[in-house]
N, C-alpha and C positions, 0 to 999 in steps of 0.2 A: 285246203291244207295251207296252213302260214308254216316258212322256213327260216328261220334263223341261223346265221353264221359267224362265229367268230374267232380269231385267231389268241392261243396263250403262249406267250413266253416262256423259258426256262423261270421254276420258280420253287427257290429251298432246294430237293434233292429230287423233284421234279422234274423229269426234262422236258415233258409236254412236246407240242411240237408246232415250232414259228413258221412253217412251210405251211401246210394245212391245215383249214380250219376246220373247231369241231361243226357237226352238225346236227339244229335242234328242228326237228319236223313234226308240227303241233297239228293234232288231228289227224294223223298218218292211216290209221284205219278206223275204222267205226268205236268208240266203247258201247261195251256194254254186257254180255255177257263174258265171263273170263276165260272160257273154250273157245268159243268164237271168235273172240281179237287175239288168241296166240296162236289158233289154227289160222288166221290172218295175214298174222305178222310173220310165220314160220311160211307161209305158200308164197307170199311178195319176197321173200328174202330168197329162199330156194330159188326162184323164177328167177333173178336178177343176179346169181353166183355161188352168193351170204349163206350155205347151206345153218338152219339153226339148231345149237348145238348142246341148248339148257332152258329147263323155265325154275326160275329162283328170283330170288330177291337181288340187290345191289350191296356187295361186301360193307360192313358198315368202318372200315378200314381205309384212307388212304392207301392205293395202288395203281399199278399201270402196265401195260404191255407190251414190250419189247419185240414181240414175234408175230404179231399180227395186229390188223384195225380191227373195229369192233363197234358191232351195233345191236342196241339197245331196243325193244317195243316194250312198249310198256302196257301188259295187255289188260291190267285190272287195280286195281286203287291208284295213291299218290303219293307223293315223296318230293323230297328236299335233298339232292345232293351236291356236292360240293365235288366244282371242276376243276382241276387245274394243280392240283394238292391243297397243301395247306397255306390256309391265307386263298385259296382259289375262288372262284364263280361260285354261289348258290343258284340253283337252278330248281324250280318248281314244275315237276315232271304230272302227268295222269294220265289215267287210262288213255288210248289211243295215241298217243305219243311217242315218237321214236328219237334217237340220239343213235349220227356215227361217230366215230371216236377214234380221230388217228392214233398210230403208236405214240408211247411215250406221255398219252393222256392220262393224268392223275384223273380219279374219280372215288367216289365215295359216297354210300346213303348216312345222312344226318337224321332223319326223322323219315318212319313210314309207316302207309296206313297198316293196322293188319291183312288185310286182302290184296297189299301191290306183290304182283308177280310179270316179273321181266323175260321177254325171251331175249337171248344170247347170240348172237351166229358171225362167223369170219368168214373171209372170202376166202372162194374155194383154195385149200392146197397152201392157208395158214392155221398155223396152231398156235393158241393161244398159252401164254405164261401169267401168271403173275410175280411182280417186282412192288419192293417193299422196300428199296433200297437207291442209293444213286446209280444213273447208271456209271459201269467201267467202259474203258474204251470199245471192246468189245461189242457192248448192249450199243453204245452209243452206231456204231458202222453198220449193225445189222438192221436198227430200226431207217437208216440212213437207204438204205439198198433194200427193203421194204417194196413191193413192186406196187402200182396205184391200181387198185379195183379196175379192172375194166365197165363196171357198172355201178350205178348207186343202189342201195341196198333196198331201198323204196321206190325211186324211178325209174329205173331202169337204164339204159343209155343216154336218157334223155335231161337223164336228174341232177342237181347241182355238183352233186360230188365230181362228176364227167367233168361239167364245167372248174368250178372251182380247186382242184386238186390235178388238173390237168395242166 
């Protein structure tokens, strides 16, 4: 598994987040059948806090979440989304591939195959919103007091988010 890390700025009505980086974990589980890599990606996330909470596609919308992190498996096709809002990151996602996603991360699918299906999941004891808007001070405090995973969603205590977001 290759891991990729990197930090976005405030950007447009984005507030992303300068503190933590997203996380891109290429090869995260095996692809290949699309039962098998979200029944995968749903037991690594369970095991590690991440209870998973949807298998769907990637909103093809600019938005972000205020109330909780959020991570990404990607358990069957491939996609093109764009990180950070608009003007953000294009990122080339496939099967077997995971993304975490601190608060206040703009994301968005631009192009996807017919077969990409994502599973969803937040760490235990948040709930996810979606924002479509800047945030008010409000969004702003709460994403701020946001508590950091005790685990990474795919490593477990051992895995970069521990590190990096620590």
């Amino acid at each position: 598994m290759k891991i990729e890390s990197f930090v976005l700025p405030e950007h447009d009505w984005v507030p992303n987040n300068p503190r933590l980086p997203v996380l891109v974990y290429r090869g995260a589980v095996a692809a290949g059948d699309c039962e098998e890599a979200a029944k995968a990606f749903e037991t690594v996330f369970e095991k590690n806090g991440w209870p998973p909470q949807w298998r769907d596609g990637v909103y093809d919308y600019h938005h972000y979440h205020s109330t909780a992190h959020e991570a990404l498996g990607v358990a069957a096709g491939t996609a093109t989304l764009t990180i950070g809002g608009p003007g953000g990151l294009d990122i080339h996602v496939a099967a077997g591939d995971a993304l975490v996603l601190p608060t206040g991360t703009g994301h968005r699918s631009i192009e996807a195959s017919d077969d990409f299906v994502v599973v969803g999941a937040y760490p235990r004891g948040q709930n996810w919103d979606i924002r479509r808007d800047a945030p008010d001070e409000e969004a702003r405090q709460r994403m701020a007091a946001l508590p950091i995973p005790e685990a990474d969603p795919v490593a477990g205590k051992a895995g970069p988010l521990v590190e990096l977001w620590t």
